[in-house]
N, C-alpha and C positions, 0 to 999 in steps of 0.2 A: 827056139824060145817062143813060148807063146806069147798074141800080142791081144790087148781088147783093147775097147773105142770107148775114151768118155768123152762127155759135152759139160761143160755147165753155161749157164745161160740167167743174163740179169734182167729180168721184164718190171717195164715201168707201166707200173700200172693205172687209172683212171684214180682219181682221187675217191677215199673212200673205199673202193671196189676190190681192197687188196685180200678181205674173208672172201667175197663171191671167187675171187680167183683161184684162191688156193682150194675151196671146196670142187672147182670145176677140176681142178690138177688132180685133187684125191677122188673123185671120180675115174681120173682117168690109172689111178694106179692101180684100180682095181681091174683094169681090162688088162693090167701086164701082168697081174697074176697069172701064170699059166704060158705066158708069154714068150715061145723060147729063146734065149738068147738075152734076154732082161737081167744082170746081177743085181744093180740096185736101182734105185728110183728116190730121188730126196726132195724134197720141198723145203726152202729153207727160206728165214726172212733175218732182217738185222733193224737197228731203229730206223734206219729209212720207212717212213709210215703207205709208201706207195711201190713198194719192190720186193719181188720175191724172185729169189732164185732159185734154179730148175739145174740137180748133178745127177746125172746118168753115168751108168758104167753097164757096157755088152759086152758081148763075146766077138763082137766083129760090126764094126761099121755096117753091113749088108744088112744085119740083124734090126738094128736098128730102123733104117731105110724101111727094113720091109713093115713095119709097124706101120709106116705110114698110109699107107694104101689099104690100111681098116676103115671100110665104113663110119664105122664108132671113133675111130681117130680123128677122121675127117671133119665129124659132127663137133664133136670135143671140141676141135680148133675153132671151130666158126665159132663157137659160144667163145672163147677167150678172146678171139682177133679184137668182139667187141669191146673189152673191158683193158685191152693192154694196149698203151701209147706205143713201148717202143722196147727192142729188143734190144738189148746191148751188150756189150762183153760174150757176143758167143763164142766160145771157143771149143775147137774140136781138137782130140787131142787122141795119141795111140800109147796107148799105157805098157808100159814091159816087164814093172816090176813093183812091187810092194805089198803090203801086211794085207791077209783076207782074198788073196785069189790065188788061185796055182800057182 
């Protein structure tokens, strides 16, 4: 059975600062274009007026991992570290089954 890796991830972010945020995330989904191992990439927000959440789905934990040692990722992060208080609810997870993947 094959297995893939999602995360999703609730970031609190700098008051106000929750557009600059999500413009730096949609920046960064454009570097997964092309990306191997990327299925999806979401940016999601709810009335919480300082929070956006971040749902990933790969093809493999590794896949993942390797994204991070881009240059361009690297950059990416520094520009959010500054605008996001705090990470919460990360959760990593190994997916086995369901609608929209093999």
């Amino acid at each position: 059975m094959k297995q893939y890796y999602a995360q999703h991830a609730k970031m609190i972010v700098k008051r106000d600062k929750r557009d600059e945020v999500i413009q730096l995330l949609n920046k960064s989904t454009k570097l997964l274009h092309g990306t191997p191992g990327c299925i999806y990439y979401l940016i999601s927000i709810t009335e919480e007026p300082d929070v956006v959440w971040v749902s990933e789905l790969w093809v493999s934990r590794e896949a993942k991992e390797a994204l991070a040692t881009s240059p361009e990722t690297a950059k990416t992060m520094q520009q959010l570290m500054r605008l996001i208080v705090s990470v919460t609810e990360r959760t990593g997870m190994t997916v086995v089954s369901g609608f929209g993947i093999e």
